[in-house]
Wavefront OBJ file of the C-alpha trace (Angstrom):
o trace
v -73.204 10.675 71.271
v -74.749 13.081 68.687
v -79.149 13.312 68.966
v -80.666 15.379 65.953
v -84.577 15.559 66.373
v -86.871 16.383 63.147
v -90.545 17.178 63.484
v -92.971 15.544 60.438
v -96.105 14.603 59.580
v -99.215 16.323 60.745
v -99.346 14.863 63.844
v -95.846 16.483 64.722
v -94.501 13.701 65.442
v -90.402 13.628 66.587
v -88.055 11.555 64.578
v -84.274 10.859 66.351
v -81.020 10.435 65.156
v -78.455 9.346 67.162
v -75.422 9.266 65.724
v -71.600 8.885 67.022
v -69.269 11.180 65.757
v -66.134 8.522 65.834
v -67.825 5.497 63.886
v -70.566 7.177 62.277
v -72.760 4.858 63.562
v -76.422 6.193 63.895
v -79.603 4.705 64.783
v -82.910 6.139 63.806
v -85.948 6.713 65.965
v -89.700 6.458 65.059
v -89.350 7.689 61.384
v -92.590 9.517 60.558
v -92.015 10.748 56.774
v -94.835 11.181 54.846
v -93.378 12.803 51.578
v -90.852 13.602 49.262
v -89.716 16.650 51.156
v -89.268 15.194 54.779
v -87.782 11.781 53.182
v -85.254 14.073 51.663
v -84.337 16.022 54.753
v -83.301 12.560 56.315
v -81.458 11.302 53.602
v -79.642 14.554 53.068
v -78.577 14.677 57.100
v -77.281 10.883 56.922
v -75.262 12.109 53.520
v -74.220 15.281 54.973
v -73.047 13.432 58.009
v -71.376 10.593 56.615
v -73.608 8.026 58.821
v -74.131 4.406 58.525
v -77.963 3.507 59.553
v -77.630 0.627 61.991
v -80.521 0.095 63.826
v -84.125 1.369 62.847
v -86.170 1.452 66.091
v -89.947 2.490 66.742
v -91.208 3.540 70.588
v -94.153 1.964 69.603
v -96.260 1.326 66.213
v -99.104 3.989 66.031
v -99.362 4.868 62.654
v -98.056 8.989 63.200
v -94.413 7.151 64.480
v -94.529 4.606 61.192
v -95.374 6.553 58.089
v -91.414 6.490 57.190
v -90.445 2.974 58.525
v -91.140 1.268 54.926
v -88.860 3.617 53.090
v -85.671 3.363 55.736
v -86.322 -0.542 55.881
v -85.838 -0.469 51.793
v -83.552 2.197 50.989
v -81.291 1.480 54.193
v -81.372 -2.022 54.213
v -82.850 -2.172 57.803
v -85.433 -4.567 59.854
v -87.738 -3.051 61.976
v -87.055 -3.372 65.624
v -90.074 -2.620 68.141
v -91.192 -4.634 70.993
v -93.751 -7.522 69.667
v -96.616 -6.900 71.667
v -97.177 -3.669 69.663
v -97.282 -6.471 66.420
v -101.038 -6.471 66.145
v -100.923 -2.439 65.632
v -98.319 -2.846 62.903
v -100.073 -4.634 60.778
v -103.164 -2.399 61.342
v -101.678 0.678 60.043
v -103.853 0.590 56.907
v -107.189 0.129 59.307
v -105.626 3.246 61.510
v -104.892 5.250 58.596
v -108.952 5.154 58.242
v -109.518 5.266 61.897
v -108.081 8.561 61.332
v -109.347 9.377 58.072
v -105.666 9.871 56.571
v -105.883 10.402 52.888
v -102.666 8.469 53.027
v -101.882 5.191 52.091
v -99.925 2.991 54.180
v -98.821 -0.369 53.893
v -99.046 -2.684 57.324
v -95.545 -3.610 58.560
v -93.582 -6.924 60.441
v -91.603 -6.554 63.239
v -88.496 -7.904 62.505
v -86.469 -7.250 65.514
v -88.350 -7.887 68.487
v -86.892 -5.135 71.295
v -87.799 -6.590 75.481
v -87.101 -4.999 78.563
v -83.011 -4.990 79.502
v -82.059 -5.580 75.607
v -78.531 -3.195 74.614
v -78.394 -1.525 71.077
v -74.975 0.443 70.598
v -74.358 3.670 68.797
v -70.428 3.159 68.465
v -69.064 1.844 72.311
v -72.123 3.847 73.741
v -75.224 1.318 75.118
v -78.317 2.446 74.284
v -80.632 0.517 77.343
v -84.541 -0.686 76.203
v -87.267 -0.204 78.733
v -90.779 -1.337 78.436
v -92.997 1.276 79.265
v -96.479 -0.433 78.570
v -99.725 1.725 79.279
v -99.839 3.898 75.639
v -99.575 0.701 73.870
v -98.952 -3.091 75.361
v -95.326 -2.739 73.838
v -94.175 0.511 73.937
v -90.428 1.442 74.767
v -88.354 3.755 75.786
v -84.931 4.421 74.865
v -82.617 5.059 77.893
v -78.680 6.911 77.111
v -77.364 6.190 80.826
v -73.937 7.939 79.491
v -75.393 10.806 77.832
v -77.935 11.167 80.582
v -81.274 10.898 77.844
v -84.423 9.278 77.056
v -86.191 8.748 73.771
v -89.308 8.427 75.489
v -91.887 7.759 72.155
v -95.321 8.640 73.443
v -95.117 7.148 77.341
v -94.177 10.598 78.930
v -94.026 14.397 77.643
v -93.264 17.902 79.285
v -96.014 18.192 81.715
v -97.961 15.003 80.439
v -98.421 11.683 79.399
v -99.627 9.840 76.536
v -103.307 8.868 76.021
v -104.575 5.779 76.728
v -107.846 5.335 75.334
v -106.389 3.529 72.102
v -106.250 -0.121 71.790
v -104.335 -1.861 74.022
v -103.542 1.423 76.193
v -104.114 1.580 79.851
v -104.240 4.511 82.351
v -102.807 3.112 85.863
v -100.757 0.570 83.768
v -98.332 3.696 82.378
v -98.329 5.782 85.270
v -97.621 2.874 86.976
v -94.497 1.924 85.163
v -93.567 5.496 84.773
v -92.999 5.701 88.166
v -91.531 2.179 88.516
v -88.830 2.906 85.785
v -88.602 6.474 84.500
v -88.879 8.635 87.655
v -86.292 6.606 88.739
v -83.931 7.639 87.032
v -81.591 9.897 87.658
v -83.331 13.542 88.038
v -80.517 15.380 85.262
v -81.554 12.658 82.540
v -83.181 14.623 79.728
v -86.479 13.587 78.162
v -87.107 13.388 74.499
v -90.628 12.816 73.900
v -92.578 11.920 70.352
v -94.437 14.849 70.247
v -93.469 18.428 71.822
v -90.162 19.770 73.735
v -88.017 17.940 75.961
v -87.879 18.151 79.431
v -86.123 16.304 82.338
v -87.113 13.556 85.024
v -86.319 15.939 87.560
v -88.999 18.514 85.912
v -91.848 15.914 85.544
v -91.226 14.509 88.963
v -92.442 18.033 90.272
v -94.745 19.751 87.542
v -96.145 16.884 85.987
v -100.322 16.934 87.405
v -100.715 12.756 85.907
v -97.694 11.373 87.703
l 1 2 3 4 5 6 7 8 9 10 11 12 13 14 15 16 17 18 19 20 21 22 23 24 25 26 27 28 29 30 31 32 33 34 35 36 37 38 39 40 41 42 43 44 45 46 47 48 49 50 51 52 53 54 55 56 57 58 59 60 61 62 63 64 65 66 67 68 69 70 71 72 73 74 75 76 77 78 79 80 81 82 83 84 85 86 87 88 89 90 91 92 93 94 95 96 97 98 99 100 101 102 103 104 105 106 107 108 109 110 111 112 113 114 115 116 117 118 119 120 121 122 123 124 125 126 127 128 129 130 131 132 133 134 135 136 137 138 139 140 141 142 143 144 145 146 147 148 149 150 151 152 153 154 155 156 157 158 159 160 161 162 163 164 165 166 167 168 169 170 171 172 173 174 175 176 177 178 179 180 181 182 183 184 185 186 187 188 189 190 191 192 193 194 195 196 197 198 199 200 201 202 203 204 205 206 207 208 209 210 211 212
């Protein structure tokens, strides 16, 4: 499996692709375009690559991860897959946007695919594993690759840190909790892709990381 990472929005935020090179299959990963030039680059890299959006999946539905998701659910034909709990931020975008004082406008958003803990999404033959990872947000989830030895890790975990948790809904000992619990886990070679930043690996935040 293919990953192609794309950096938008002025939060920097990390949109995925994962893609298969045999079927063509790709999923997309917290789209966060927020204008005609980044919605472009994605539409010219699915083109380019002959790819067939399957699955449109957000880590978790702060507004930064979201901007794109209403253009990929209409031009691609997709529902929205995220875990539910994180349903009472998506359809706050539009009272986040002015949290944040975004001169953006953003309409809220319906889960339609609810993701849980143990569910399989496939990019070709190759499982794609879901893990709840609550603590940033009540639903947020992590992508897990077991064959290609990565993690889409949204906003739970990043090189040398973790996410905040003084959002709605976020708690402190509730993610470092189930980081340890499920991510550090894992085996130590698995790469992390995180929402914001570089990647890094398990075995890397297991022995730099000051929060876990």
């Amino acid at each position: 499996m293919k990953l192609s990472r794309f950096t938008f929005n002025m939060f920097g935020v990390n949109t995925y692709i994962l893609w298969d090179e045999e079927s063509h299959e790709a999923i997309i990963v917290d789209p966060g375009m927020t204008n005609d030039k980044e919605r472009q680059q994605i539409d010219e890299f699915i083109s380019n690559n002959n790819l067939t959006l399957t699955h449109l999946v957000n880590t978790h539905m702060h507004i930064d991860h979201s901007f794109g998701v209403s253009y990929i659910t209409s031009k691609y034909g997709l529902k929205l897959e995220c875990n539910d709990l994180d349903q009472f931020l998506a359809q706050r975008l539009t009272q986040q946007a002015e949290m944040f004082g975004l001169p953006i406008s953003i309409d809220d958003l319906k889960i339609g695919v609810s993701l849980s803990e143990d569910d399989t999404l496939y990019v070709g033959k190759e499982p794609i594993k879901i893990i709840h990872v609550p603590g940033h947000s009540p639903g947020s989830i992590v992508l897990y690759a077991p064959q290609s030895s990565f993690i889409i890790a949204g906003d739970v975990l990043f090189k040398n840190s973790i996410g905040r948790t003084d959002l709605p809904g976020g708690s402190f000992q509730q993610l470092v909790s189930a980081i340890q619990q499920k991510l550090l886990t894992l085996d130590e070679h698995t790469w992390v892709y995180p929402g914001h930043g570089p990647e890094t690996t398990i075995r890397s935040e297991k022995r730099n990381n000051p929060y876990i």
